[in-house]
N, C-alpha and C positions, 0 to 999 in steps of 0.2 A: 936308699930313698927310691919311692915307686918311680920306674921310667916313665916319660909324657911318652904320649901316642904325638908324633909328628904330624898326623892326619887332623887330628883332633885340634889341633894346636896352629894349622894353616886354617882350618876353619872358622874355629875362635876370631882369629885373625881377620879372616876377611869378612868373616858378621860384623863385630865391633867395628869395622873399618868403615863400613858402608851405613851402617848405622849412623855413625860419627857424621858423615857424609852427610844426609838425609838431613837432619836433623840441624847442624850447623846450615845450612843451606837456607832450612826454612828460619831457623832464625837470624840471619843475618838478612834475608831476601824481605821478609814479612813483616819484622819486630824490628830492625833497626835502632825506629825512636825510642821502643821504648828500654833498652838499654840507655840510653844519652839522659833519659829521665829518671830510671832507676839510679844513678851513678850520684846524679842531682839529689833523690830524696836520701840516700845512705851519706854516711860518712866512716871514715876511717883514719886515726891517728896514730903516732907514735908516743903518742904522753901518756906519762903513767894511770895520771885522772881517767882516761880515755879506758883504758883496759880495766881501772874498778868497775867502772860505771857497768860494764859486761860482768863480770863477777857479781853484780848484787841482782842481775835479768833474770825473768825465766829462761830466757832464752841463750844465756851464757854462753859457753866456748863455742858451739856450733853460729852463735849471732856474731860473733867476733871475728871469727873465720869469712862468714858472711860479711860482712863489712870491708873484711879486707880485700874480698875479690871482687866486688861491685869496684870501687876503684879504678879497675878497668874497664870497665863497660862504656865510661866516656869513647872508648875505639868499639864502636857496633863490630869491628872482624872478631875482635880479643870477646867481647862479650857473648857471641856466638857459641867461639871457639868454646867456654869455660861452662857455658849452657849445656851446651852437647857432648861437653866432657864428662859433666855431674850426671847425666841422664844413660850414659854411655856405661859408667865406671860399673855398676850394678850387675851389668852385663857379662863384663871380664871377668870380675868374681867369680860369679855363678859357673862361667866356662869352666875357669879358671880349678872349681871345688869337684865339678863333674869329672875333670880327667884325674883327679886326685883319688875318686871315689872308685871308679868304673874302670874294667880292661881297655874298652876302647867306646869310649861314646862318640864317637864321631857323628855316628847316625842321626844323636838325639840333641846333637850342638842348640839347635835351637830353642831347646828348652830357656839356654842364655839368656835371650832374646825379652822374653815373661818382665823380668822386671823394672826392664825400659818403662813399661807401662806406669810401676805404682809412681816412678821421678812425673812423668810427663804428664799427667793425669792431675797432677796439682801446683806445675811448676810455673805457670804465667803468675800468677796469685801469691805464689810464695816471695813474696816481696823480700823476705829478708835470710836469704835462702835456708833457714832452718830445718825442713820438712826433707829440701833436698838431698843436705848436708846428714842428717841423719840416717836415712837410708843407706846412703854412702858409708857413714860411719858403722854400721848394722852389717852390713854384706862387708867388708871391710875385718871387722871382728870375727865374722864367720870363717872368712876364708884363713884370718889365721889361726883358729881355731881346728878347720879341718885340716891344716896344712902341719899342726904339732902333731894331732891325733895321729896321724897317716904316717908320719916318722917310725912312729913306734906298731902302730895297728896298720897292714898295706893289707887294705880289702881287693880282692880282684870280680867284683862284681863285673857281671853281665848285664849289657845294657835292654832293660825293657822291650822286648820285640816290637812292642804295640806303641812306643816311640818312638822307633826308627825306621820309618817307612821310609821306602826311596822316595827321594824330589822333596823330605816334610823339610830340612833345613831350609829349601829354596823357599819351599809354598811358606814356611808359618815366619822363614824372616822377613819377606815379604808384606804378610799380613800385618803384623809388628809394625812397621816402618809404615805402609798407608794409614792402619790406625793412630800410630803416634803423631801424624800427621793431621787426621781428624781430629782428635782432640785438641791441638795446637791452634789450629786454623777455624775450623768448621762449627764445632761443636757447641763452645760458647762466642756468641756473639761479640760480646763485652772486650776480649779478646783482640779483634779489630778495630774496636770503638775506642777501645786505650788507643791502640796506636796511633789511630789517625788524629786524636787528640795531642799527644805526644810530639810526631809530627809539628801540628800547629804551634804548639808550644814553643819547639825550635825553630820554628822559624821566626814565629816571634821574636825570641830572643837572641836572632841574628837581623832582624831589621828587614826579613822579606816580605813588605807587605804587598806587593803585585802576586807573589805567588800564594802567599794566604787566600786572596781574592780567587783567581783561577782554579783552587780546591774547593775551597766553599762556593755551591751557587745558593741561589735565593729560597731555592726545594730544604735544603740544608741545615742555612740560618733557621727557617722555620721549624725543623722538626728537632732541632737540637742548640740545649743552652749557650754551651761549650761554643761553639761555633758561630753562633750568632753573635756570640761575645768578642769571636776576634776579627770577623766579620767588621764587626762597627769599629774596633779599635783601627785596623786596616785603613779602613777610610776614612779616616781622622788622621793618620798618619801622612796618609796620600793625598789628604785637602778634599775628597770628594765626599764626605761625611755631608755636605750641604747638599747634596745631588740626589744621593741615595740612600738615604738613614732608613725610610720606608719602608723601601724596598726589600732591604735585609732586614726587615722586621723589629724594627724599635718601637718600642710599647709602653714606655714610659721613660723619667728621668732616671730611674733605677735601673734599667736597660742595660745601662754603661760598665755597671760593677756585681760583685758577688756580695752580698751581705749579710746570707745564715749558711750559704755555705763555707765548711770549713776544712775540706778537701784540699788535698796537696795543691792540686791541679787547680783548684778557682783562688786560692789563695796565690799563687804564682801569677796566675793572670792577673790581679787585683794590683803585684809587686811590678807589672810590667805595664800598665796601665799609666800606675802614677809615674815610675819611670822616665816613659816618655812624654808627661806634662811636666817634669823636673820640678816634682811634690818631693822632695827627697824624706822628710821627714813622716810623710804617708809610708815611702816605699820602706823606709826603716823600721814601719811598724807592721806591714804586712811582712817581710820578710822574719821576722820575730814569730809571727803568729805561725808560718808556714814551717820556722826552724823548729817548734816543740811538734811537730807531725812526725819527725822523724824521731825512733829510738832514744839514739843520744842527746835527746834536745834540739839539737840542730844538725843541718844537712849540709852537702855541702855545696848546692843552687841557693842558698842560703849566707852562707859564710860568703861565697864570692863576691855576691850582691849587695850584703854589708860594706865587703872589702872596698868594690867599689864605692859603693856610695858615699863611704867617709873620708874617700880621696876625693872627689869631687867637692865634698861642703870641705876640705881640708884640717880637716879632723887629724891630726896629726896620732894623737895615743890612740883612737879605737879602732883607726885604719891600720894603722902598725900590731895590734891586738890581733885583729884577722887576722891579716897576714901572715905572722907565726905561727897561729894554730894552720894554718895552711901550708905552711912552710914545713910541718910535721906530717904533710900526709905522702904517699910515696908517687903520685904524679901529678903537684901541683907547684913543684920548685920551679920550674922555667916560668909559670904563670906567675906566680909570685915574685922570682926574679927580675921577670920585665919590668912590674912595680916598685920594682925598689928607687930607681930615680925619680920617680913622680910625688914619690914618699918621702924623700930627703929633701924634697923640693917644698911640701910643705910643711919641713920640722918646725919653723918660726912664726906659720900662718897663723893667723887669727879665725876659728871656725864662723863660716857663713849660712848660718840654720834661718831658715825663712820665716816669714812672722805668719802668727795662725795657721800655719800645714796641717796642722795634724787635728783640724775641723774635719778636715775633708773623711776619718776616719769617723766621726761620731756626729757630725751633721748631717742634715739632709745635702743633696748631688746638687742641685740647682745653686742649691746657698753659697756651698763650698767656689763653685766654679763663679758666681756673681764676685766675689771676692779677689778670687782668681784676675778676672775680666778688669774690674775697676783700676789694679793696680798694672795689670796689661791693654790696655783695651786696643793696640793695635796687634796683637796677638791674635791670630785668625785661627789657630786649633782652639784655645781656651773661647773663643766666643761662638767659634761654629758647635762646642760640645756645649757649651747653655744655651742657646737657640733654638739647638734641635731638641733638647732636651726639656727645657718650657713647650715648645710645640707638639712634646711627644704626650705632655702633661695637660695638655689644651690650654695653656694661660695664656692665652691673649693680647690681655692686659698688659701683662709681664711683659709679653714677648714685645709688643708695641714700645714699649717705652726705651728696653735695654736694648732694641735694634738702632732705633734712632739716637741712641749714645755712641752707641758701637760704629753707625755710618758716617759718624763725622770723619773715623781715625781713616776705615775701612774703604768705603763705598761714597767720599767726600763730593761726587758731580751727583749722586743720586741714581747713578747707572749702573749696568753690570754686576746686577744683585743678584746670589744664586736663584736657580729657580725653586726649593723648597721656601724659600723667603718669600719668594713673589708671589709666589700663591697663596702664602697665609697672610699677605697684606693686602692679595686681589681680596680674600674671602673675609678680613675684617674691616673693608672699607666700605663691606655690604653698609654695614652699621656704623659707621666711624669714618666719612670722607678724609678727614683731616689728615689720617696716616698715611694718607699718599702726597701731602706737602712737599714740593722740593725732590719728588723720588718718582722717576720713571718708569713704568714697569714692560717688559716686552711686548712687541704686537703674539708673539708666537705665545706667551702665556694668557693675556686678555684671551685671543682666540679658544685655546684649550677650555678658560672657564666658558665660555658663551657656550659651545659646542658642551658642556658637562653640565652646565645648569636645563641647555634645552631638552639633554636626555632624559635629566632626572624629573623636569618638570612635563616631559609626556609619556610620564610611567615606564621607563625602560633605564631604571635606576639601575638594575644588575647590570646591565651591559655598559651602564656607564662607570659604575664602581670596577668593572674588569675591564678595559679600557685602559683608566686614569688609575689603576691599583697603587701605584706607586706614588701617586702625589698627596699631599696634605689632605687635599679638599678629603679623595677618600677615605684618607687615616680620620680626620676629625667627625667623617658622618657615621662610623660604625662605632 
């Protein structure tokens, strides 16, 4: 067998190493979320159904393979690590085929380097690492290919002069690694806009709505759906949806939800939406909708969310259903295990599915939440999200009527009304005295309207729509 050049082979060595480096770095520094969301839209099981299911794909063994290592990307370190392992492996090969081929390539190690590019150049996007995976399986075949040949045939080629110039391992691994970098970070935008979406997403569904807000400002909400969305969901969380809906840019009753989007990501906010209005049998329909996004049908941000969910209505057999296919995957035992007393807790329950939920998928938003309202009316999220949401639609009307149902539970001395309320009842009382029956409204908001109506009545309307931007009057005059 041909001897390795030790030189050759310390070089290999510390390309691939720092490559690995590089590379792991930027995706664990950069991308974080969206490993945590990758891991969400894949799934991977031990059931045999599970592995037909990849048998009948285009995408077959290498999607299989892929599924099974998403699984860990829930740990951003492990997800990194397996990123810039796949991106990396290409590398070794290729080293690996040079000292196999050539007397001594030390010189021209960098060549290695070359196919870092084709992994990284398509790897954010390869959602189901197939494209990766192949490659890998490609250089992979090659080296054992050159590694039989070379048993029998031991070429002692000379390494290319015009390869091996002094300092090219340094300069072109170099280049390599800032490039791989570029295209990572720089190149496409989208890129970062996952992430930071991604991001939101976790936090969402860990309950951080102060820091959602401190991400998102109002520049933000404005220029982007995504954000705006969890923007308003935040403050609806937080109680301050009555303060600031405005502000963060609500534009209608439909503002609140996604409704021809059918992306992973608006469908998961849609499951985390009704979630936290304790819609269960919405979140069970959006989590449905979001499970056939992925490959196998469903995901496993999906399964979880099921899981929970029909431990909460105490669904005994469809929560127990989850749970085993979760119980099948190779890092959801301890998650599943914590559930098991909550599960044996409701083996004798009687399921509590709520009446009409599932309008709120195929009605209009105002109607659903009137419904909502009626059977809650001292519920201050469900009536601040129809209030703001009528006012976002300009009903008036509407809004005049189900406030004052709503301030009996609410606002019962007539005082201490938010201030987006106040102002749509200073501004319909232009026309209608009556709505101010029984209901005080601040000196600090009277002032604001005098001070906005004398703007606008002596021609310096812009100044006073930038001004008052964020109050009703404004929203209802444009």
């Amino acid at each position: 067998m041909k001897k390795i050049s030790s030189t050759s082979g310390r070089i290999l060595t510390a390309v691939s190493l720092l490559l690995f480096i590089i590379l792991w770095a930027v995706w664990f520094f950069c991308f974080r979320y969206y490993h945590i969301w990758l891991e969400g839209y894949s799934l991977f099981t031990t059931l045999p159904d599970f592995m037909t299911i990849y048998g009948r794909i285009p995408h077959g063994f290498t999607g299989y393979i892929g599924a099974f290592l998403h699984q860990f990307y829930a740990m951003p370190f492990f997800g990194a690590v397996i990123q810039s392992a796949l991106a990396v492996w290409p590398a070794v090969c290729t080293g690996l085929m040079l000292m196999r081929l050539f007397r001594d390539p030390s010189g021209m190690m960098w060549v290695s380097c070359l196919p870092v590019l084709l992994v990284v150049f398509r790897q954010f996007w390869d959602l189901l690492l197939v494209h990766t995976l192949n490659i890998c399986l490609i250089f992979t075949a090659l080296l054992i290919v050159v590694s039989l040949v070379t048993i029998v045939w031991k070429p002692e080629w000379k390494s290319p002069s015009f390869l091996s110039f002094r300092f090219m391992n340094l300069i072109m691994t170099s280049v390599v690694m800032a490039f791989s970098v570029f295209i990572l970070v720089f190149m496409d935008p989208r890129n970062r806009e996952h992430e930071e979406l991604a991001r939101l997403e976790y936090l969402g569904e860990n309950r951080q709505w102060m820091e959602i807000l401190q991400r998102v400002s109002v520049q933000d909400a404005a220029a982007d759906a995504m954000k705006r969305h969890y923007a308003l969901l935040a403050l609806s969380e937080t109680g301050n949806l009555k303060e600031y809906a405005f502000r963060y840019g609500l534009k209608g009753s439909d503002g609140f939800l996604f409704y021809e989007n059918i992306d992973p990501m608006s469908l998961n906010y849609n499951a985390l939406f009704y979630q936290c209005l304790d819609m269960h049998n919405a979140v069970i329909h959006q989590a449905y909708q979001l499970g056939v996004q992925s490959v196998p049908g469903i995901g496993a941000a999906s399964l979880r969310r099921l899981a929970d969910t029909y431990l909460e209505l105490k669904d005994y057999e469809l929560a127990k259903k989850y749970l085993e296919i979760l119980s099948h995957t190779t890092c959801h035992r301890k998650w599943v295990k914590d559930r098991l007393p909550q599960l044996e807790a409701i083996r004798d329950a009687v399921p509590e599915y709520g009446v009409d939920e599932h309008k709120s998928v195929i009605a209009d938003f105002a109607h659903t939440l009137s419904s909502m309202v009626d059977r809650h009316p001292d519920n201050p999220k469900y009536s601040d999200l129809l209030l703001c949401a009528l006012l976002a639609d300009e009903e008036g009307d509407k809004f005049k009527n189900i406030f004052r149902y709503i301030a009996r539970w609410q606002y019962p001395d007539g005082r201490n009304i938010p201030r987006l309320y106040e102002e749509a009842l200073v501004l319909i009382y232009s026309v209608d005295p009556s709505v101010l029956d029984g209901i005080t409204i601040s000196d600090d908001t009277w002032n604001d309207f005098a001070d906005y109506m004398q703007m606008m009545n002596s021609g310096r309307g812009t100044q006073a729509l930038r001004k008052y931007a964020d109050t009703y009057w404004a929203y209802s005059y444009r």
